[in-house]
N, C-alpha and C positions, 0 to 999 in steps of 0.2 A: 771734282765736284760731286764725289758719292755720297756726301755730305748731304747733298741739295735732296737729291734723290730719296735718301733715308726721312729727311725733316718732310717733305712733300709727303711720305709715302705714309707718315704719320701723321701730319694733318687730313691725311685723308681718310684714315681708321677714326678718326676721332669724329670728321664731320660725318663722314655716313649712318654715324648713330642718332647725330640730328637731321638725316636726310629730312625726316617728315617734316620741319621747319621751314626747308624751302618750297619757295613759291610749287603752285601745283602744273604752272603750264612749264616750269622747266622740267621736272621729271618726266611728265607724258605726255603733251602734247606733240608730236613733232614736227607740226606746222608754223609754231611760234618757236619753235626754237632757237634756228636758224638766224630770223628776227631779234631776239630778246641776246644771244649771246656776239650777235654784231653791235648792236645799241652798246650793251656792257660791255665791249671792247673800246667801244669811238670815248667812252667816258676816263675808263683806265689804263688806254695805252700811257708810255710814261711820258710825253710831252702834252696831254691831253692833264694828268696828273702836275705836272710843272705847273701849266697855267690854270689851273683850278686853286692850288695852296699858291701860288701868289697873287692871285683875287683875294681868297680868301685873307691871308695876311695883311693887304693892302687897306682891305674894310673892316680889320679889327682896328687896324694900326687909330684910322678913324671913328674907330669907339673906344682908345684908351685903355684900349686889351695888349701893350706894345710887348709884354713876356709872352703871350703867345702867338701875335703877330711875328716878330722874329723868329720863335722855332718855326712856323709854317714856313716862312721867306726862305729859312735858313734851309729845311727839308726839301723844300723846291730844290734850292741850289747843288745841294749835295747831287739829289736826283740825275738832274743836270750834267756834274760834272762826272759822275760815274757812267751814265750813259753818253756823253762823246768826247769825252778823253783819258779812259779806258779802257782795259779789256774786259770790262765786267758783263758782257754782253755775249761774248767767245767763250769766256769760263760757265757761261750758262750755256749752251748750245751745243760744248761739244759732249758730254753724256751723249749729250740725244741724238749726236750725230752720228758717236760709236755704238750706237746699241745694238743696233744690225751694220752687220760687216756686210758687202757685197761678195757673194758666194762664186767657187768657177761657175765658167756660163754654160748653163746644160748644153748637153748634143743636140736633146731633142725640145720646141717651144710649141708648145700649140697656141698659148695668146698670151698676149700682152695689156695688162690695164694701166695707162698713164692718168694721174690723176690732176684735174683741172688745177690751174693759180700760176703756168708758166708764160700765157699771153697778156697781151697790154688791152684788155677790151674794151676798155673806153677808145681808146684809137681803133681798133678796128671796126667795131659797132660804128663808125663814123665814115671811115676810110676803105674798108675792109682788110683783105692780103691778112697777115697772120705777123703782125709784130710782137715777139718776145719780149717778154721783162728780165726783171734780173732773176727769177727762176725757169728760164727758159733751157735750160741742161735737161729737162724734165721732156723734152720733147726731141730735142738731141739726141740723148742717149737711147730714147724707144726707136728714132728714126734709125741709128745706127743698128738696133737691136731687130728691126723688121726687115732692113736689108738683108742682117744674117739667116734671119729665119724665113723664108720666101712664105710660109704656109704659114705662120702663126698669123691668128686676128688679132685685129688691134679696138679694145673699145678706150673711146675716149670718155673720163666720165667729169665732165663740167658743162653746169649748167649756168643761166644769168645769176650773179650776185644777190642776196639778200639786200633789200633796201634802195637800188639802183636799178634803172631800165637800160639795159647791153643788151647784146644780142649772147648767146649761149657759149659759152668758150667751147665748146664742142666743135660749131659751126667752125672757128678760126684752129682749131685743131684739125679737122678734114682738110681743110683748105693745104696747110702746111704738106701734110703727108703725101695729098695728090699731086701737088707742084714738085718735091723730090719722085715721082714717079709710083707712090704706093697705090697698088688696085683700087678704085674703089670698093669693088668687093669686098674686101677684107676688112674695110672697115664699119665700124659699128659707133655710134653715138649716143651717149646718153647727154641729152639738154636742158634736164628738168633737175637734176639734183643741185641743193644749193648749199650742204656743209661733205663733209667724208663721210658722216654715217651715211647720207643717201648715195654720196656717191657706190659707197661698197654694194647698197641696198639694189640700186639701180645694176651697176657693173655685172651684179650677178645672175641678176634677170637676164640681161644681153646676150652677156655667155654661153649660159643656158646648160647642159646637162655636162658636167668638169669633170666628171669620175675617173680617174686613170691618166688624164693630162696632166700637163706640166705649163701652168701659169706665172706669168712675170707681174709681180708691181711694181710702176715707177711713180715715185714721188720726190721732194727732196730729203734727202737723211736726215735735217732735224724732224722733219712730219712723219719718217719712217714711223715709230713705234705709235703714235695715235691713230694712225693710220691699220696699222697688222691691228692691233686690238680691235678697229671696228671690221675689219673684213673678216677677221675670227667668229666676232659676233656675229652675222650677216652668216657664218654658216660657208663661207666661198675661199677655201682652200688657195694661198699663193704663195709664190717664195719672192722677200724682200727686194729688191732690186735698188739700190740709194744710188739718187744721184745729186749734183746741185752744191756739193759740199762749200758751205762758207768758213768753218775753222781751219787751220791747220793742227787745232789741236796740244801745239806746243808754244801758244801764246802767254800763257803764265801770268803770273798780276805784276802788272805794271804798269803806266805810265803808257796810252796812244794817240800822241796830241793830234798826227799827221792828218787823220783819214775821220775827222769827226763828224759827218753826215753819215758814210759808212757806219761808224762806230755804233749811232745811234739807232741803223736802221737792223743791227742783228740783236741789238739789244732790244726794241721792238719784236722782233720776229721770236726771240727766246724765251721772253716774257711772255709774249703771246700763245706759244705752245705748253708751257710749262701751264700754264691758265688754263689750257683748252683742255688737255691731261687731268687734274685736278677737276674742273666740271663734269667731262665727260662720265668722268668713274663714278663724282657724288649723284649723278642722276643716272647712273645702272646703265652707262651705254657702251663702257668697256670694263674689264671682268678685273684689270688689273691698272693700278695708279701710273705705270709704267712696264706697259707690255714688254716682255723679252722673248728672247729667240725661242 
């Protein structure tokens, strides 16, 4: 998919010259941000887009628009069938999954940044305890990483959701880490950031003076690379750390009728970072369309 990468990276030379056309509160506000780019997600994720064009289809059909009514029905469906019984979702994801290799593991760790989206917070906001979602590898592997490193600190950086009242994913990130036996001490919270640019923003505040250490971030490998772009920006020094991987990578195009809610949900998450990439950069909040090593 270098492909993808190259066309992305050139619709993005092209919009930034119309930056000044988009809205003003997504370039600099960055209070609505957060706000404004979860709305324009809930609108164009692709099952969100399925049932929008076949509304829309539905109510041309009923004003005797029926050649354009079909293509929309017919674009739903395509949509549809590429997103769950496909690999079109895998061939999007895994660029971004190889873009940062995970490195040997230093000798020496002074801390650790795990970055919030691996707990279920609506359940726990309710229940409490610390149940994991399906990117919960992201709290796994810093658990296995803080056992090795006795001294590294751990700041967790997730805060409540944009648009929803949970309680901080931070909160159920402590909770985890104390229940395997991690200090409290050691660990650090940030519970106010609500996308990655706050989290890096915030993370680095916690940290506090980094010059000479040696910092982990953990995220999952497709969020890797939006991810190092905003902690770049942020000024806060780390080495990648990927975990969470959902490709193998040697999925190829074909035909995946088996695992079609699967199917649908990477294809979601692929599209969604590729989206978040592409905005990120048209409003000046990482340096490059697709950060690299």
């Amino acid at each position: 998919m270098a492909g993808c990468a190259a066309a992305l990276e050139f619709a993005a030379l092209s919009g930034r010259r119309g930056l000044s056309r988009l809205p003003k509160a997504l370039q600099e506000d960055p209070a609505l941000f957060p706000y404004l780019t979860r709305i324009f997600w809930l609108v164009m994720q692709p099952l969100s887009l399925v049932v929008l064009l076949l509304a829309a289809g539905l109510a041309l059909s009923w004003l005797r628009r029926r050649w354009i009514s079909r293509v929309l029905v017919g674009s739903a469906l395509l949509l549809l069938f590429l997103c769950c019984f496909t690999t079109f979702g895998y061939l999007l994801i895994t660029p971004l999954e190889q873009r940062f290799a995970r490195p040997a593991e230093p000798v020496q760790v002074d801390g650790i940044v795990v970055l919030g989206g691996g707990m279920d917070s609506e359940v726990n906001s309710v229940r409490g305890g610390y149940e994991l979602n399906r990117s919960g590898d992201r709290y796994v592997e810093t658990l296995r990483l803080a056992l090795r490193h006795p001294n590294a600190r751990i700041v967790i950086a997730g805060g409540p959701a944009a648009l929803v009242q949970q309680e901080p994913e931070a909160l159920a990130g402590r909770r985890f880490f104390e229940a395997f036996g991690i200090a409290p001490e050691r660990i650090l919270t940030d519970e106010q950031s609500r996308n990655t640019e706050e989290n890096a923003q915030f993370a680095k505040q916690l940290a506090g003076t980094t010059d000479g250490q040696t910092w982990l971030l953990v995220t999952s490998a497709f969020h890797m690379p939006r991810a190092v772009g905003l902690f770049r920006k942020a000024e806060f020094p780390v080495v990648p750390w990927p975990a969470d991987y959902l490709a193998s990578g040697a999925e190829g195009v074909r035909i995946k009728p088996d695992q079609s809610t699967e199917n649908v949900s990477v294809s979601n998450l692929a599209l969604r970072e590729w989206a978040g990439l592409l905005g990120y950069y048209l409003t000046g909040r990482i340096e490059d369309v697709l950060p690299a090593p």
